[in-house]
Phi, psi and omega in degrees: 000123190283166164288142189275058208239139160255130175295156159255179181290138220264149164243160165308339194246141174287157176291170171251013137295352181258009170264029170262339152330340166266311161335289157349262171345289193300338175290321182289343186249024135213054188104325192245184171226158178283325158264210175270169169255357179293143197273168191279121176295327167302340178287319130326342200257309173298330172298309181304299165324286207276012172040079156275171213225122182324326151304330195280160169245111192259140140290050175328107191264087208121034210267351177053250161270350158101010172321316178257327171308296199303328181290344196282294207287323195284344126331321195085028162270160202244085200257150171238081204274119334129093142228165167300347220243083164341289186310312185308312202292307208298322193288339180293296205301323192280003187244274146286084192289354184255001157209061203274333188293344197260337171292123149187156198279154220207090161262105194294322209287003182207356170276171164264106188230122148248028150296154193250162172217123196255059163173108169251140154237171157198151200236114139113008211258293205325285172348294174294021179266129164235332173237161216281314150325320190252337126344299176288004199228350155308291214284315188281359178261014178252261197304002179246353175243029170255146137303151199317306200229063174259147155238192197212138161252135169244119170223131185224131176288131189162146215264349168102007172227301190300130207221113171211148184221149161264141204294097199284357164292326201260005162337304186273003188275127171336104169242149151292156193249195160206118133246194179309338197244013168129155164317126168240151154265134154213172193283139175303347213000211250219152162178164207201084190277163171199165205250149223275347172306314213269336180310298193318276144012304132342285189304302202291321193286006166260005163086013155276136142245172204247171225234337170149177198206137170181179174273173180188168204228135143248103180240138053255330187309302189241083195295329182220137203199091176319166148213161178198129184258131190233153170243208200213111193317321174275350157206198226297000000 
């Protein structure tokens, strides 16, 4: 069953949350992919914890290469997976071809979706957020696709004290890189860490609570990833 999604109208100029669709690209147009294929332990470890249900309709935000997707469905969960990034979709469908119907682009912060979920994650997503508009309109498009007794995992890099946000006109601007194949030029994009005070403060003023908190790692990618489990302030 594909996602329920209405596009809005494309405007000319991209969000500067939308350049890792250039990154993408650029790894993909020589072969690799940018991140790992290792999947986030945590997102398993909270589907269990929180006893979804093989039945339940899970969301994913953000799925990039599909790395935590593939580990999610090769569970048997009944996942719907999401990115802003054209390139990001198409390398899921073309990697995992047996669940490409499940795959499709995504804004959350502006697009139209109307489906409900009783499980949302996003891994890696928030962190490319940099102003507080588009961080509130994250939480609120989660609290507005959760279902009554649904939760949500949020992981964002950051050690949970330390605080930086990057200039977001320079997103799209060239940088060297460091990877798996060697130094890449990629587009620089976006990233924006905050300390689990300003995390909370985020979350309860968005109409969520939050449910725990703690640190956590996806490596090789990510050595420390706040995460916070949230529910919908009304329910149970």
């Amino acid at each position: 069953m594909p996602l329920d999604i209405e596009y809005c109208e494309v405007t000319k100029m991209r969000k500067y949350y939308e350049a890792y669709d250039e990154r993408y690209k650029t790894a993909h147009s020589k072969g690799v992919s940018w991140l790992s294929d290792k999947s986030t332990p945590i997102v398993l470890d909270i589907i269990r914890k929180y006893n979804v249900g093989k039945s339940d309709t899970i969301l994913e935000i953000g799925c990039g290469e599909g790395r935590d997707s593939k580990a999610v469905f090769e569970s048997g969960y009944k996942l719907f997976a999401a990115d802003i990034s054209q390139e990001a979709i198409e390398y899921c469908k073309k990697t995992l071809p047996l669940f490409k119907e499940h795959f499709a682009v995504l804004d959350c912060l502006n697009g139209k979706h109307q489906n409900k979920y009783d499980f949302i994650y996003s891994v890696a997503v928030i962190h490319m957020l940099v102003s507080d508009e588009d961080r509130n309109r994250f939480y609120g498009f989660i609290r507005e696709h959760l279902s009554e007794n649904g939760a949500a995992l949020i992981c964002s890099m950051g050690d949970g004290v330390s605080e930086m946000r990057t200039d977001p006109n320079a997103a799209f601007e060239l940088r060297e890189r460091e990877h798996k194949s060697g130094k890449m030029t990629v587009a620089a994009t976006s990233c924006r860490t905050v300390s689990f005070e300003t995390f909370e403060n985020e979350i309860t003023s968005n109409g969520l609570v939050l449910l725990e908190k703690g640190i956590t790692a996806a490596l090789p990618d990510f050595d420390s990833l706040m995460f916070a489990v949230v529910k919908q302030k009304n329910g149970v």
